[in-house]
VOGU-3710 file (C-alpha; in Angstrom, 3 decimals, decimal comma):
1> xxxxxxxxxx> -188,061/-24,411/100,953  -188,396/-27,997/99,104  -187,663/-28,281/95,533  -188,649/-31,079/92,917  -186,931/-32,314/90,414  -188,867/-33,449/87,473  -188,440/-35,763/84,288  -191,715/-35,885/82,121  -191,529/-38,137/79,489  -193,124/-37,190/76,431
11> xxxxxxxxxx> -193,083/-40,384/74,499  -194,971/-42,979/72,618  -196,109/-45,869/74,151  -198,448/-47,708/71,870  -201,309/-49,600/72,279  -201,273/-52,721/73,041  -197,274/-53,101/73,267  -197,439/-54,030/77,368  -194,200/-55,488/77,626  -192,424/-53,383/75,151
21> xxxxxxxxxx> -193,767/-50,445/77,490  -192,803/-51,524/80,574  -189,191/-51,923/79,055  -189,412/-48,027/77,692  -190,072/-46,995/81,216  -187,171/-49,033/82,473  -184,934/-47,400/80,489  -186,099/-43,639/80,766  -186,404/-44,812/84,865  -182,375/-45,040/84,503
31> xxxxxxxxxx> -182,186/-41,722/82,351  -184,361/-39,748/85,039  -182,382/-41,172/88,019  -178,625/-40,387/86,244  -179,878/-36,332/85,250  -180,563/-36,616/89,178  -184,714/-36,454/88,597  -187,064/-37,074/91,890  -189,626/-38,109/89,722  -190,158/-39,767/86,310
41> xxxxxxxxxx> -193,825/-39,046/84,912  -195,433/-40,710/82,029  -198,349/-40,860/80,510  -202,033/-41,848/80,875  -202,432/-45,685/80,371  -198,999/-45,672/79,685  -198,352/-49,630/79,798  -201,716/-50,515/78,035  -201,304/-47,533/75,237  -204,308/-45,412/75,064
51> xxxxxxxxxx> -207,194/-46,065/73,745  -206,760/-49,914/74,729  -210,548/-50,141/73,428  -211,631/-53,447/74,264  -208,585/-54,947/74,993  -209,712/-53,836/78,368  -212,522/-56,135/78,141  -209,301/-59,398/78,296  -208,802/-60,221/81,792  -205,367/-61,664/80,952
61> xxxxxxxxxx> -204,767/-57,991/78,917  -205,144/-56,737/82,401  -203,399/-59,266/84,233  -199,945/-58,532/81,904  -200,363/-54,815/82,745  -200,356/-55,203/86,220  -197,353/-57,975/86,308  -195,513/-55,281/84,567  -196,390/-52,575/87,294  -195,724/-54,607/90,218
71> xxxxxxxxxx> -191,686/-55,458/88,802  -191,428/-51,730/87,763  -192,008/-50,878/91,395  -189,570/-53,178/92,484  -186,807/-51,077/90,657  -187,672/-47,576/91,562  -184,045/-47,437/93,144  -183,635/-44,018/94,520  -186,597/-42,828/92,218  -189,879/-41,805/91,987
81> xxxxxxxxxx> -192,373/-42,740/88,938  -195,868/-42,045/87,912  -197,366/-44,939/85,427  -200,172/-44,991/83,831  -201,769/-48,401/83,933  -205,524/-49,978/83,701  -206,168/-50,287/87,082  -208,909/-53,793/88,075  -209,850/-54,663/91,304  -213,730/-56,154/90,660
91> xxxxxxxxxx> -213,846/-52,584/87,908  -211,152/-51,615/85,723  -210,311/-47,808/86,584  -208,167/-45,275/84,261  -205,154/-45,145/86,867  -202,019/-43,997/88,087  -199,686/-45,342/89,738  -196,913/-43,797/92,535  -193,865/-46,239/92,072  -191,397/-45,505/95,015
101> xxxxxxxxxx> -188,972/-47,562/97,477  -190,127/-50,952/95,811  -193,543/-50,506/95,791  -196,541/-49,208/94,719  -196,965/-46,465/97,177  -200,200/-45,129/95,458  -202,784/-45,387/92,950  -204,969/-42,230/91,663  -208,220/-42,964/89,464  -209,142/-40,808/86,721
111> xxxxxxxxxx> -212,218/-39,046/88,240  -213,552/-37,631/84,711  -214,474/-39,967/82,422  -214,647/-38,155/78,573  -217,423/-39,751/76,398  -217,367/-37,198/73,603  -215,763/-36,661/70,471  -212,742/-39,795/70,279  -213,326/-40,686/73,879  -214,918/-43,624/75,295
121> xxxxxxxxxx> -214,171/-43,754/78,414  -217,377/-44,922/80,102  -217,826/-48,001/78,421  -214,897/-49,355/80,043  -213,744/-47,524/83,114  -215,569/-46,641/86,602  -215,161/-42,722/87,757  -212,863/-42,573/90,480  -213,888/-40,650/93,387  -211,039/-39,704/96,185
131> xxxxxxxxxx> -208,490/-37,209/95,824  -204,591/-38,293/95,547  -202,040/-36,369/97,004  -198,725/-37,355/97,769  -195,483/-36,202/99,002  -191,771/-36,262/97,616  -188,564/-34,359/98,159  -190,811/-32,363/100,646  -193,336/-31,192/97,988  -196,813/-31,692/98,448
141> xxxxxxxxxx> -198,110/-32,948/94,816  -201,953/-33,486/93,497  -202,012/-36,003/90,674  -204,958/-35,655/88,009  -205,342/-37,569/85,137  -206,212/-35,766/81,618  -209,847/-34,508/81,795  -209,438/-34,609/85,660  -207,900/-30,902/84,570  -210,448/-29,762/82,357
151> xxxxxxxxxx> -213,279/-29,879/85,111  -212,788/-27,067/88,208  -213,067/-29,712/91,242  -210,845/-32,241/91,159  -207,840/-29,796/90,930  -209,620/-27,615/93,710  -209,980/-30,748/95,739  -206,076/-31,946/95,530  -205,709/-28,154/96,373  -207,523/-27,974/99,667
161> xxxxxxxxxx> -205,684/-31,395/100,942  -202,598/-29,166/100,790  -201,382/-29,608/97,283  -198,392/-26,935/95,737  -198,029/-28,568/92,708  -200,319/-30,729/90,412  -198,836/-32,936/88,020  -201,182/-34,481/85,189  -200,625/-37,056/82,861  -202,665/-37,342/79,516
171> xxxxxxxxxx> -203,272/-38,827/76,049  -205,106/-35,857/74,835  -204,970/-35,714/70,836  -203,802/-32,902/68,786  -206,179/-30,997/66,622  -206,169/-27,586/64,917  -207,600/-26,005/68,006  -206,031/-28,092/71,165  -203,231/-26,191/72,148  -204,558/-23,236/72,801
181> xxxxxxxxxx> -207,771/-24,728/74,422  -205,227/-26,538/76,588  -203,507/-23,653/77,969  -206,091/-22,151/78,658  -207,379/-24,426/81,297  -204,341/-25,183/82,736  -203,883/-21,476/83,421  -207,842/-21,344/84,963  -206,715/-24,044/87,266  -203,617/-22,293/88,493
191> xxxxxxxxxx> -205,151/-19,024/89,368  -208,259/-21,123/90,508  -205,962/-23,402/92,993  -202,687/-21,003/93,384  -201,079/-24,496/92,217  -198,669/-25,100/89,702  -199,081/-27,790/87,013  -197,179/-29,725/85,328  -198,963/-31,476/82,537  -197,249/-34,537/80,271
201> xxxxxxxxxx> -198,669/-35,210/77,179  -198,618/-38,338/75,266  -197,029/-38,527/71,681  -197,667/-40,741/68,305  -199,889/-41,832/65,719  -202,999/-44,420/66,786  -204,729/-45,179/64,076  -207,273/-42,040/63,630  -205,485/-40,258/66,070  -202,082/-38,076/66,472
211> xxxxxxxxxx> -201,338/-37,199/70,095  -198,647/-34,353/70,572  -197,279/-33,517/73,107  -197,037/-30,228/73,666  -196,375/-30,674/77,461  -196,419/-27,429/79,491  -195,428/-25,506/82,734  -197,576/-23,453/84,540  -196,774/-21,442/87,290  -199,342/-20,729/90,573
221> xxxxxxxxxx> -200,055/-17,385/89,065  -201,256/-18,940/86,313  -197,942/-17,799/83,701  -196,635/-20,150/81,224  -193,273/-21,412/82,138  -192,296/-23,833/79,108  -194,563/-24,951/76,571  -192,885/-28,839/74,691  -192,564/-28,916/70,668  -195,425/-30,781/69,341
231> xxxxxxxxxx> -194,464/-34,409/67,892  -190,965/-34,389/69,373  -190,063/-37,775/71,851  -188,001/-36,063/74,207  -187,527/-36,546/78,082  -187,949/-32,837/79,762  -186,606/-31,827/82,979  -188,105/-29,184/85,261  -187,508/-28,097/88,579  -190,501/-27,123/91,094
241> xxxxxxxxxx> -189,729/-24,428/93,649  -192,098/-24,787/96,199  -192,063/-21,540/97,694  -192,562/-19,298/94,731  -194,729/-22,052/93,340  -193,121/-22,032/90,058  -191,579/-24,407/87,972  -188,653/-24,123/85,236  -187,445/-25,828/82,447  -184,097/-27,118/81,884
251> xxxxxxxxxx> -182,995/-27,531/78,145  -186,163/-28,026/76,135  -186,118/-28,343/72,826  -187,543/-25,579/71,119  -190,053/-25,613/68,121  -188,055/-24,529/64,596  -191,381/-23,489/63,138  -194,584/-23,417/65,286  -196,970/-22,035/62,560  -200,220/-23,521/62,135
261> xxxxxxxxxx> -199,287/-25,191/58,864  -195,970/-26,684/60,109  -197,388/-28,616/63,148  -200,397/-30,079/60,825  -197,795/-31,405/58,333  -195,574/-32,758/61,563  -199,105/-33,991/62,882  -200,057/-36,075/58,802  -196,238/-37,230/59,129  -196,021/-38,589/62,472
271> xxxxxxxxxx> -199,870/-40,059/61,338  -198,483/-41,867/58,557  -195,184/-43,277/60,091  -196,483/-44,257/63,158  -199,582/-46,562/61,169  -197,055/-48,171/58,835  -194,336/-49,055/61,470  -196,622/-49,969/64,530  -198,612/-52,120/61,853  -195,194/-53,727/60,318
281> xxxxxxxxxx> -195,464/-52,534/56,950  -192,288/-52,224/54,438  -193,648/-49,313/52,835  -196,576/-47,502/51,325  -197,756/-46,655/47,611  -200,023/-44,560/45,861  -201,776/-43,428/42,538  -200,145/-39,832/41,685  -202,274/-38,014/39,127  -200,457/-34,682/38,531
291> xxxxxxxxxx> -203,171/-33,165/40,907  -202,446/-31,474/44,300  -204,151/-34,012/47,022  -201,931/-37,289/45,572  -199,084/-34,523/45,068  -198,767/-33,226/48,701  -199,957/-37,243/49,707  -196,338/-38,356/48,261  -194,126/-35,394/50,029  -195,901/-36,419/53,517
301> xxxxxxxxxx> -195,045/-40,292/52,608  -191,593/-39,388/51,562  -190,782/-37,239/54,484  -192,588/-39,696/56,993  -190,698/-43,011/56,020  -187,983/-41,554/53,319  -187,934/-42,422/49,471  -187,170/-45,569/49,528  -190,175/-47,154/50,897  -192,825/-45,178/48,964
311> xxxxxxxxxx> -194,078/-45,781/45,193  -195,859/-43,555/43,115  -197,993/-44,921/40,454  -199,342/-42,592/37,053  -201,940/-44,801/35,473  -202,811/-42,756/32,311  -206,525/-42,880/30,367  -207,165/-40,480/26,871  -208,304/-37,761/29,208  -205,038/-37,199/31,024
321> xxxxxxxxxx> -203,011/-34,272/30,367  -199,367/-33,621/29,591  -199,401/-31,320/32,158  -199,966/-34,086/34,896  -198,105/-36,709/33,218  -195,251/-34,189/33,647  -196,071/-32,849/36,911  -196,181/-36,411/37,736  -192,977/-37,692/36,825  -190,984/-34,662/37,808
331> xxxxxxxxxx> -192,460/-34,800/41,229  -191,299/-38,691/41,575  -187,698/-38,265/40,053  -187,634/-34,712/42,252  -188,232/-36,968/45,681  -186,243/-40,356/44,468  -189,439/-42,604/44,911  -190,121/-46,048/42,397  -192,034/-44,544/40,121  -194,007/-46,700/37,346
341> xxxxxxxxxx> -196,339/-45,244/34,734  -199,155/-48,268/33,705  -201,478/-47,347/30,705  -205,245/-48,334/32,527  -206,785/-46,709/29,139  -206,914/-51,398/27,621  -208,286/-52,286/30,892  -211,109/-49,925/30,872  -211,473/-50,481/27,328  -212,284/-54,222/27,815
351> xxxxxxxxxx> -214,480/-53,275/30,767  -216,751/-51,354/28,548  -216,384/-53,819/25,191  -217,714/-56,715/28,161  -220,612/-54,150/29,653  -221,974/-53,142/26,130  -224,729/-55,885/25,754  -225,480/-54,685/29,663  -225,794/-51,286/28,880  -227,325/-50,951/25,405
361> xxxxxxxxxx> -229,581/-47,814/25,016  -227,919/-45,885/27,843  -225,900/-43,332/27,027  -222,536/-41,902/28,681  -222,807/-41,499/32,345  -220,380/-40,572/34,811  -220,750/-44,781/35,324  -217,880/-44,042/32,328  -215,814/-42,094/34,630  -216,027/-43,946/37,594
371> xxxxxxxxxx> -215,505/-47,219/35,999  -212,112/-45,738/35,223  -211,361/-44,733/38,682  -211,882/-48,420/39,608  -209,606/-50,119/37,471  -207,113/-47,607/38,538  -208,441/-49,014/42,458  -208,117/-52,948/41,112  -204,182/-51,972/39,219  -203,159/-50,661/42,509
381> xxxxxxxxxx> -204,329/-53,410/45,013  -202,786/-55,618/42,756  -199,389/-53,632/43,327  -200,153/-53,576/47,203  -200,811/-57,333/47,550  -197,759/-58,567/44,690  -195,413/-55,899/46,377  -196,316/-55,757/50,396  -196,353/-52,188/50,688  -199,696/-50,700/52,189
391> xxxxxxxxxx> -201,999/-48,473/49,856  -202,809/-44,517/50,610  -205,853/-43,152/49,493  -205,418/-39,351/48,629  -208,921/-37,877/48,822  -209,112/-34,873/51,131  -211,901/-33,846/53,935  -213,827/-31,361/51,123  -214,076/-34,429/48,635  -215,179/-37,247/51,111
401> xxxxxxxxxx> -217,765/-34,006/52,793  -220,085/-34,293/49,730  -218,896/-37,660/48,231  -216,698/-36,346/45,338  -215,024/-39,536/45,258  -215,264/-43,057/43,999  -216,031/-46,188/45,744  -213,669/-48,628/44,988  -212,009/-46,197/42,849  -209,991/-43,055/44,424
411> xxxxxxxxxx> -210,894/-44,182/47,706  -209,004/-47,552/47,801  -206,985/-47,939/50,289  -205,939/-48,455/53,903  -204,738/-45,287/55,265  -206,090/-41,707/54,347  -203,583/-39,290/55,071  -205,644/-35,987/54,015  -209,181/-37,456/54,846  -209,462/-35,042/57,681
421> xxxxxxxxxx> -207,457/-32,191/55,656  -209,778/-29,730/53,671  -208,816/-28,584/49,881  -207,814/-25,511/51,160  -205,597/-26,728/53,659  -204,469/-29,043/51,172  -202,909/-25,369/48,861  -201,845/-24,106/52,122  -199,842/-27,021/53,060  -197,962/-27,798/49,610
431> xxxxxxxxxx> -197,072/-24,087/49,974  -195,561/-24,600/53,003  -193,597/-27,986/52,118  -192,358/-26,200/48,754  -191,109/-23,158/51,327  -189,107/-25,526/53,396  -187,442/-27,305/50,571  -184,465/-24,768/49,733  -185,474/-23,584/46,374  -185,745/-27,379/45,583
441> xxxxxxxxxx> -189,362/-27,524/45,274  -191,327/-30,858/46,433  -194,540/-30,416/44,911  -194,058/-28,882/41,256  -195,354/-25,259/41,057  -197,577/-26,280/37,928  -199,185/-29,441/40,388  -200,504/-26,560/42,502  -200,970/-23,940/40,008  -203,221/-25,663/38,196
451> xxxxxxxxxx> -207,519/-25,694/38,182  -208,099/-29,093/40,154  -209,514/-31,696/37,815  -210,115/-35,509/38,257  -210,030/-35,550/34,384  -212,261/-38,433/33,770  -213,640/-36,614/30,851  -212,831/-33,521/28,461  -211,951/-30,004/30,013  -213,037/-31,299/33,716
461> xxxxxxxxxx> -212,671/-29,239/36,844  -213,894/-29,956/39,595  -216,032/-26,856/39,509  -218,198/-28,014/37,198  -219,982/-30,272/40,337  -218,608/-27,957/43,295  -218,497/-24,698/44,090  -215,199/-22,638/44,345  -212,928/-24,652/47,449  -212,908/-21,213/49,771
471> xxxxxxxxxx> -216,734/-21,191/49,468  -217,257/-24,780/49,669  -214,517/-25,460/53,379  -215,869/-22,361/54,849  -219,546/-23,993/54,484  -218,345/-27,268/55,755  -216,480/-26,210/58,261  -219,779/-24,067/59,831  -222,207/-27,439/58,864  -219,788/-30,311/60,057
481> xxxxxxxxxx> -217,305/-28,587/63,233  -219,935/-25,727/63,468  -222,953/-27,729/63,682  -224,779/-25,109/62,556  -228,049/-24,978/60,412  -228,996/-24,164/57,255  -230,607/-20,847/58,312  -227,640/-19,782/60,109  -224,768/-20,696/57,274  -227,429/-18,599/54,755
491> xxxxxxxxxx> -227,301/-15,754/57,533  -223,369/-15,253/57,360  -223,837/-14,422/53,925  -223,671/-17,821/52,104  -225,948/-18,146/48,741  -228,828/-20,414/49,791  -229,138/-22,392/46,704  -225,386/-23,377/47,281  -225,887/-24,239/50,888  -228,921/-26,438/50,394
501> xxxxxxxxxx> -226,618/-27,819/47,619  -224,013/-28,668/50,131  -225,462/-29,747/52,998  -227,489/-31,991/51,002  -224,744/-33,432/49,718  -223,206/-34,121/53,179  -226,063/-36,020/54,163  -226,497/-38,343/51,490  -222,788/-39,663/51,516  -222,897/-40,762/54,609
511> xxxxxxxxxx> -222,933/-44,216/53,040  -219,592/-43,903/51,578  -217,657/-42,350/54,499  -218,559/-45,487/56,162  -216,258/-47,544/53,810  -213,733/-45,483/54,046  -210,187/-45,626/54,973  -209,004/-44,304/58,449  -206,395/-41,431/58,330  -205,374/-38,895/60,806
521> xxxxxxxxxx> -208,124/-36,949/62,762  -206,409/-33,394/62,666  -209,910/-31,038/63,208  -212,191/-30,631/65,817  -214,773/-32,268/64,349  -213,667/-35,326/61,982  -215,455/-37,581/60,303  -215,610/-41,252/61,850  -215,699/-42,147/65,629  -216,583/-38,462/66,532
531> xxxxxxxxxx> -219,213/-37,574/63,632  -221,547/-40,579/63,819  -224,368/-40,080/61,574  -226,866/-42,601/60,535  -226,518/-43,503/57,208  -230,314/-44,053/56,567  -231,994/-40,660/57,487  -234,993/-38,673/56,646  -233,551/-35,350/58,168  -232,590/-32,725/55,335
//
């Protein structure tokens, strides 16, 4: 019986980058056909980068992507390849193309157009609506294109026109949940179809989303051959073996730690080095405090682009402690990054000597504290624009929930890397970083040790406005991924005074979230494209 030979190519191709696609192809094209592959796969929209947004709406965006097909085809030498490609003939359809013998043998249209969550597929593409099945190295083959999977009929229609195996390419982005969703369905659809499937994932940061990877094998009988590390660019063979309808893996790399915390932190690094080199920054900077969220901010920058192209910045006032002025500096010696220490306490001093006249007969406010929090925002733009190097803001998901952060203060900045990352998440992760680090600890012990505190003012924690971090996520997590209601987060047990607290909170911040930076989406549910609440609302 027929085998296939495989080569799935679980790499980047960014958005946007048509040219600099087409060449990647080229070369893994020459990689497949020397390991002796029948076919190369990649994946969805892989010359336009996915999501092209409306670059799709640029006829000559179009035109480039489909020059670049048509001289691929022309050197598919002895080879097979699946492309990914905008597809317009009158509509523009979410395509693949069949590359083989010099030419385009056929095109399959995604059928299954998401419009949920990130996805926004239906303001650009049309559905497609015939079945593509093709045959190679005597294999019949169905191809389906990401959410083509996640729906029962189109695999059951590539199935009854005689498919064996059905290979799918995506750009499906990771969050804390995906992979095992994933399998999931791509086991349903074996036992549904008695097909196997090979699915190809997508990898690399786009601005608020991380795609993964995390290709997989799955046999007709619906058993998991190979499962891909997550964030890893790697070119994976498989062989198909038609008559047992199963498919194996040759050589793939293996995950060195596939816990949940280890692939979020390889999710926030890949995040961070994929925004600062696709956007042609030298390097990044960033205010570190002594507390936990700029703390565990610095070890992701460090480990994404390496010490020499990140700065840390302490920027003192009367209320800071030794501890973090300590915590600080041993942290940025520790990980070899600039490091400069810039008094703000005479700059916020002159800001309130210039604003007394204004704001005779009011007393102390927390305008006092934030007004500190923005000069530290205005001393380190300054450093971004004199020095080149892109700002992070370090706020986490719990902070920016209920709008425990500063406008123009704490939440300067162009990229977020925790915005989607809750406080607890936040202890979890440093734990984890520390663990890896050889007894050579990246985050100081004290850093996490210690009651968080903005200190703005005397003895501050932030428990004096919020409750307790393990209370406050597991609310958040029910209100914002859960959608669920007031009544029902009161039912599970949750205080009611503290819930109406909360979610009222939520609600009324909307404002902010709207000016804030974009970071990594790494939940099910975060806030941005995916949550889109009006900011002027009566509902409470």
């Amino acid at each position: 019986m027929a085998k296939l030979r495989l080569a799935l190519a679980q790499h980047d191709f960014p958005v946007g980058a048509v040219a600099r696609n087409a060449a990647k192809v080229r070369e893994l094209m020459g990689e497949a056909r020397n390991g002796g592959a029948d076919l190369l796969v990649c994946p969805e929209l892989t010359l336009s980068g996915y999501p092209p947004e409306d670059l799709l709406l640029r006829p000559s965006f179009l035109a480039a992507c489909q020059q670049e097909l048509d001289a691929l085809a022309e050197a598919t030498d002895g080879l097979a390849a699946l492309v990914g490609f905008p597809h317009s003939e009158g509509e523009v359809y979410n395509a693949a193309a069949l590359l083989h013998d010099g030419r385009i043998a056929q095109i399959a249209h995604k059928q299954a157009l998401p419009n949920y969550g990130v996805f926004d597929d239906k303001r650009y593409f049309r559905p497609g609506h015939a079945s593509a099945v093709t045959t190679l190295a005597g294999v019949r083959i169905g191809l389906l294109i990401c959410e083509d999977v996640w729906r029962p009929e189109p695999a059951a229609a590539v199935a009854r026109a005689g498919a064996e195996l059905i290979v799918v390419i995506n750009a499906s982005p990771w969050d804390d949940a995906k992979q095992a969703e994933r399998e999931a369905v791509l086991v349903e659809r074996a036992k549904e179809t008695g097909c196997a499937v090979a699915y190809l994932n997508l990898v690399g940061g786009q601005d608020e989303v991380v795609y993964d990877g995390g290709s997989l094998l799955v046999n007709g009988d619906g058993s998991v051959a190979a499962r891909a590390p997550a964030f890893v660019d790697t070119l994976l063979r498989a062989e198909f073996d038609a008559q047992t309808r199963t498919l194996q893996a040759a050589d793939w790399p293996v995950a060195a730690d596939a816990s949940p915390e280890a692939t979020l932190y390889a999710a926030l690094v890949r995040g961070i080095r994929d925004y600062i080199d696709k956007n042609g920054f030298p390097g990044v900077l960033l205010g570190l405090s002594g507390g936990i969220d700029s703390a565990l901010t610095l070890a992701l920058a460090v480990d994404a682009l390496g010490a020499d192209r990140v700065t840390a910045v302490m920027m003192p006032t009367r209320y800071t402690s030794q501890l973090s002025l300590d915590g600080a500096r041993a942290q940025a010696e520790r990980l070899g990054v600039d490091y400069y220490v810039i008094d703000i306490e005479p700059m916020t001093d002159a800001f309130l000597a210039a604003l007394v006249p204004a704001f005779a007969g009011k007393g102390a406010d927390t305008t006092e504290e934030n007004l500190q929090s923005r000069t530290r925002g205005v001393t380190l733009m300054a450093l971004s624009n004199k020095h080149g190097k892109l700002l992070l803001a370090t706020g986490n998901k719990s902070e920016m929930a209920v709008g425990y952060c500063t406008l123009y203060g704490d939440m300067c900045g162009a990229y977020a890397p925790l915005k989607d990352v809750y406080k607890t998440a936040v202890y979890r992760l440093s734990r984890w970083r520390n663990a890896q680090a050889g007894g050579e600890e990246a985050i100081p012990a004290a850093v996490i040790d210690r009651p968080p505190s903005a200190e703005l003012r005397d003895n501050q924690t932030d428990q004096d406005s919020l409750p307790p971090y393990e209370v406050l996520d597991a609310i958040l997590e029910r209100f914002v991924e859960g959608e669920q209601s007031q009544a029902e987060i009161i039912a599970a047990g949750f205080a009611a005074d503290t819930v109406h607290r909360v979610v009222r909170l939520v609600l009324v911040n909307e404002f902010k979230r709207r000016q804030s930076a974009p970071g990594p989406r790494v939940t099910t549910r975060a806030f941005g494209r995916e949550r889109r609440y009006p900011i002027t609302s009566g509902w409470r």
